[in-house]
N, C-alpha and C positions, 0 to 999 in steps of 0.2 A: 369511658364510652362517650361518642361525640351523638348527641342528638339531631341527627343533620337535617332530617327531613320535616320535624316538629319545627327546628329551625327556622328551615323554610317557610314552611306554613306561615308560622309568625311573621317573618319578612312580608308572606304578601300580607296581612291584616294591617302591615303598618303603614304599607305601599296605598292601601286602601284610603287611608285617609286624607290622601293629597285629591280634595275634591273640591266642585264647585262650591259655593257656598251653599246649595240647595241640596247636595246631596250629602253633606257632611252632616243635616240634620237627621238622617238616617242612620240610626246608631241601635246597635245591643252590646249586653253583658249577662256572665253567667257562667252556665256549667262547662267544667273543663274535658267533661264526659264528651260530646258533640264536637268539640271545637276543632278536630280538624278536617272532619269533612263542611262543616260551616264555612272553614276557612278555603277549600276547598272549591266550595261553591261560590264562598265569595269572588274567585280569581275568575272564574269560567264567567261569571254574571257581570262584572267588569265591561269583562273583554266584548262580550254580547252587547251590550245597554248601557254602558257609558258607566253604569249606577254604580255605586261604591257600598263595601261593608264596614264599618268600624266596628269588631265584635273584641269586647274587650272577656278575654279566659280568665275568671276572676274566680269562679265555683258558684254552685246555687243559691246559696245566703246572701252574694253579693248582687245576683243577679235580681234576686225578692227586693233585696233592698235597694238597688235603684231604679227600678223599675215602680216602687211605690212612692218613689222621690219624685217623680219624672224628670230623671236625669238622661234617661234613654228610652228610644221608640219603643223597644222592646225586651222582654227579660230571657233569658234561659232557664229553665232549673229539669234538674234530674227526677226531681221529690216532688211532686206535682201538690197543688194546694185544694185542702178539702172547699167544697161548699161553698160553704157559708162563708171563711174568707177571701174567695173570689168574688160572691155578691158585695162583703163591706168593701172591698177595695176596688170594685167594677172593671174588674178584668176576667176578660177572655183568656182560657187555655186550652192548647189544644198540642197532642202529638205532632213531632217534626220527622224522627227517626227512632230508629231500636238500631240497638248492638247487646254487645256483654263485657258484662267483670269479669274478671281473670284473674287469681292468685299468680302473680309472678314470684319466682325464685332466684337467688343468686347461691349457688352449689358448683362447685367444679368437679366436673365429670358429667355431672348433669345436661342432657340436653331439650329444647323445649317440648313438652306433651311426653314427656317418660315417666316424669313421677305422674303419681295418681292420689288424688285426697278426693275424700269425703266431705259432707256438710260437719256431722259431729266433731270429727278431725279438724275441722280447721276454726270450728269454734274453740276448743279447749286450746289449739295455740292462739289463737288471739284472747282468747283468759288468762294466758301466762302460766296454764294447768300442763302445757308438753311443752317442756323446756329444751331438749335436745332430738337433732334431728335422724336419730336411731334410734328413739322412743316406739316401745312396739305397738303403740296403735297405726304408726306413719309406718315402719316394718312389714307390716300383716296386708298393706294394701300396696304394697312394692317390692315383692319378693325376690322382684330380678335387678333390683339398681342397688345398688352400692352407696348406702347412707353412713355420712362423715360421725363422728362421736362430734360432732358440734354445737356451740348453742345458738339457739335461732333466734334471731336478732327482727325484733317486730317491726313495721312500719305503714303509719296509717295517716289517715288526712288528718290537718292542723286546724283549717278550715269546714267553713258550714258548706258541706260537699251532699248532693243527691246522690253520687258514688256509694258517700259512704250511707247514705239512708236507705239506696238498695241492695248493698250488704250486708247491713246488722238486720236489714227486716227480713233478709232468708237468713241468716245465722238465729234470728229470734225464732223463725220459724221449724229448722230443724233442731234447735238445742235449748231444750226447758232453762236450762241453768245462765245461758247467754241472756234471755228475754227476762229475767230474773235478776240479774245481778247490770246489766247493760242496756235491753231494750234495742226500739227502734229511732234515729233522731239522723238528719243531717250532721250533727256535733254531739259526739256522744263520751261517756267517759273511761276512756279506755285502761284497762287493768294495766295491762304495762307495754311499752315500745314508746319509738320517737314517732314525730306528727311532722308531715312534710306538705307544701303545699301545693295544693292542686294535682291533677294527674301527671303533669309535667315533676313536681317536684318528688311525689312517690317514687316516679318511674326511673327518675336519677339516683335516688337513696339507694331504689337496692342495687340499681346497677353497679353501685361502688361502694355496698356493704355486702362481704362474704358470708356467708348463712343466713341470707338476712328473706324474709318475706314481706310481701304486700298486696296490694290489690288494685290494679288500674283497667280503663279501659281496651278492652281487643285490642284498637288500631295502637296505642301506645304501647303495647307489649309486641305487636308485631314487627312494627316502623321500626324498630330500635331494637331490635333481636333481643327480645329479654325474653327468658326462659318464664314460659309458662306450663300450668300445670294441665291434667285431664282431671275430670271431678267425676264421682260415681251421683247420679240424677236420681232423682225421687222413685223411678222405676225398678235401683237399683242398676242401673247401667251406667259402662264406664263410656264420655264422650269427652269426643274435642270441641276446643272453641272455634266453632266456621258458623259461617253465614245458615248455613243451611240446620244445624244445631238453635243458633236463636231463631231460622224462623217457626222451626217446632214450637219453642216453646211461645211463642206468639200467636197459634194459628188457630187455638180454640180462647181468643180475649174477647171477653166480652166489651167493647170501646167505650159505649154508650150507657154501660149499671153503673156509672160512676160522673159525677159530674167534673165539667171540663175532661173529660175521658182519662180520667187519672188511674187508671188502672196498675197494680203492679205485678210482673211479669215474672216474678221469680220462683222457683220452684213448682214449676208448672209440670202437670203430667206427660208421660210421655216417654217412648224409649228414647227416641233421639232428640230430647231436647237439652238445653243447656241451662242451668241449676240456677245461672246467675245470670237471665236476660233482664234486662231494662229499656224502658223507653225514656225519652228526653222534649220534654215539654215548653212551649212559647207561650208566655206573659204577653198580654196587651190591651190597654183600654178599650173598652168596648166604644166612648164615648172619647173620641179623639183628642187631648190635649194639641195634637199639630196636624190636622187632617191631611196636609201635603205626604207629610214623612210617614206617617200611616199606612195610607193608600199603595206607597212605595214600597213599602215593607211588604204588605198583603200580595204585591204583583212580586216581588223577590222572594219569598214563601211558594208558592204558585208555582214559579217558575222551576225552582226546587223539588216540589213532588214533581213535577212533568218529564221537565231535563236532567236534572241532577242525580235522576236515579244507579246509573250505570258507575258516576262518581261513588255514591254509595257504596254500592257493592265493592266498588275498588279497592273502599277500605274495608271491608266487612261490617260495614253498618248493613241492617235492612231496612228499607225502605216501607212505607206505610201503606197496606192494602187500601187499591184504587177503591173500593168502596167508602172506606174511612175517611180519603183525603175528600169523595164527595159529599160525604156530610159534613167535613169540616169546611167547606168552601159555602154549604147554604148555610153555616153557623153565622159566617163573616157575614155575609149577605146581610143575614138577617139580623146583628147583632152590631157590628162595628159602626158605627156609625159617626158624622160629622157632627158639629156645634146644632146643625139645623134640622139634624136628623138623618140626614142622605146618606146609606149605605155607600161606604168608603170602596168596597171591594168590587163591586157594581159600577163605577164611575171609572175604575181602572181599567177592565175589560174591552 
């Protein structure tokens, strides 16, 4: 299976960096969750403002870690950073978008959103405890598809991945024995399967492993026709992965009980919501290392809740309610600020 349109995406991110010298210091890395509607954005915001993206899709650990290097304006992560680590490291974080995880499958015969699993179900195959894919706990919740005597071939991030910190934290959540024996971690220790990297790299393994599972973001299991699964929701209801699914389970968050509104979004109530929504968070000194490239950043942020929304939805991201995006604009205000003090965000305006 050719990844054409991941592809692409990629081509513009690289297209990106043919910049002035001024804008070349306008730089992020990070989670592979976001990056193509980032990249996305990046080509629209281009074309608008001259301004360029250099976002390197590296996964959330890398994004932590250069962003505390100051090797880039700004970081990405899926796993949002408690507290107290934001204060020792004097970064601002804040919501950019929400989407969903998605169990993808590779089964022939199978088509996308036919099979149906559960949270418990897909913890005990990722424990290595349902070895075969006519095992009747997977049987009992598909009584109409035609499952192979196969064995199911695992596949999970390699990398320090927010993905994967918002899967094992609803796998911890619905399955005693997962939170037990696994936990919640961006990098965690997985019973058994191969570790691929990035969303990009899961989403190729199973494409070209028969019986094999994994878990990547929506827009990568759509772009690239991988067969994804429906999941039964805390409600007990069977749902598909749309737009309208994660903004259920988005629409009672509380943004602001959490600092840097780190909140996580998974296994939220609801009939129609989606078991396994996430949001996707930006790193950034509060106290400018480069005020230029800063300010830059905060007006291409900006620009992105405003315009970028309808981009969004294209991929089946949702975008951040307009209440949310206006307290995170008086955060910047009031928070980002130059060597001399001067709110950065203010000055851009």
């Amino acid at each position: 299976m050719k990844f054409t349109k991941i592809a692409a995406l990629t081509a513009v991110a690289l297209v990106a960096t043919s910049w002035t010298a001024f804008a070349a210091d306008l730089s992020g890395a990070g989670a592979t969750f976001p990056y193509p509607v980032y990249a996305k954005w990046a080509d629209a915001y281009k074309k608008a403002t001259g301004v360029g993206l250099n976002y390197q899709s590296i996964g959330s650990g890398g994004g932590i870690k250069q962003i505390k290097a100051k090797t880039v304006t700004f970081g990405a992560s899926d796993a949002p950073l408690p507290g107290k680590e934001l204060d020792e490291a004097g970064l601002a974080q804040f919501p950019m978008v929400m989407g969903g995880i998605v169990p993808v499958v590779n089964l022939d015969g199978v088509k996308p959103g036919e099979l149906v699993i559960d949270g418990p179900t897909l913890a005990k195959i990722f424990l290595g405890d349902i070895k075969k894919w006519d095992d009747p706990a997977i049987a009992k919740l598909n009584s109409g598809v035609k499952l192979p005597s196969k064995a199911i071939a695992l596949v999970h991030r390699s990398d320090g991945s927010g993905t994967t910190y918002n899967f094992s934290y609803y796998l911890s959540d619905v399955s005693p024995d997962w939170k037990t024996k696994v936990g919640t971690n961006t990098a965690v220790q997985w019973p058994a399967g191969i570790g691929a990297k990035g969303n990009e790299g899961v989403a190729n393994n199973v494409a070209q492993t028969k019986g094999s599972i994994g878990y990547v973001e929506y827009a990568y299991a759509k772009q690239n026709k991988l067969t994804f699964t429906k999941m039964v929701n805390k409600a007990g209801k069977t749902v598909a992965p749309t737009s309208e699914a994660f903004q259920a389970a988005a629409a009672n968050a509380d943004w602001k009980s959490q600092p840097g509104y780190g909140v996580i979004l998974a296994n939220q109530p609801g009939d129609g919501s989606w078991p396994m929504t996430a949001a996707t968070w930006i790193l950034i000194y509060k106290k400018a290392p480069d005020a230029v490239a800063t300010g830059e950043a905060l007006k291409f942020f900006a620009w992105s809740y405003g315009k970028g929304q309808d981009m969004a939805k294209e991929l089946d991201y949702v975008p951040m309610p307009a209440n949310v995006v206006a307290d995170i604009q008086k955060m910047w205000s009031a928070e980002i600020k130059d060597a001399n003090g001067k709110p950065l965000f203010a000055l851009t305006q």
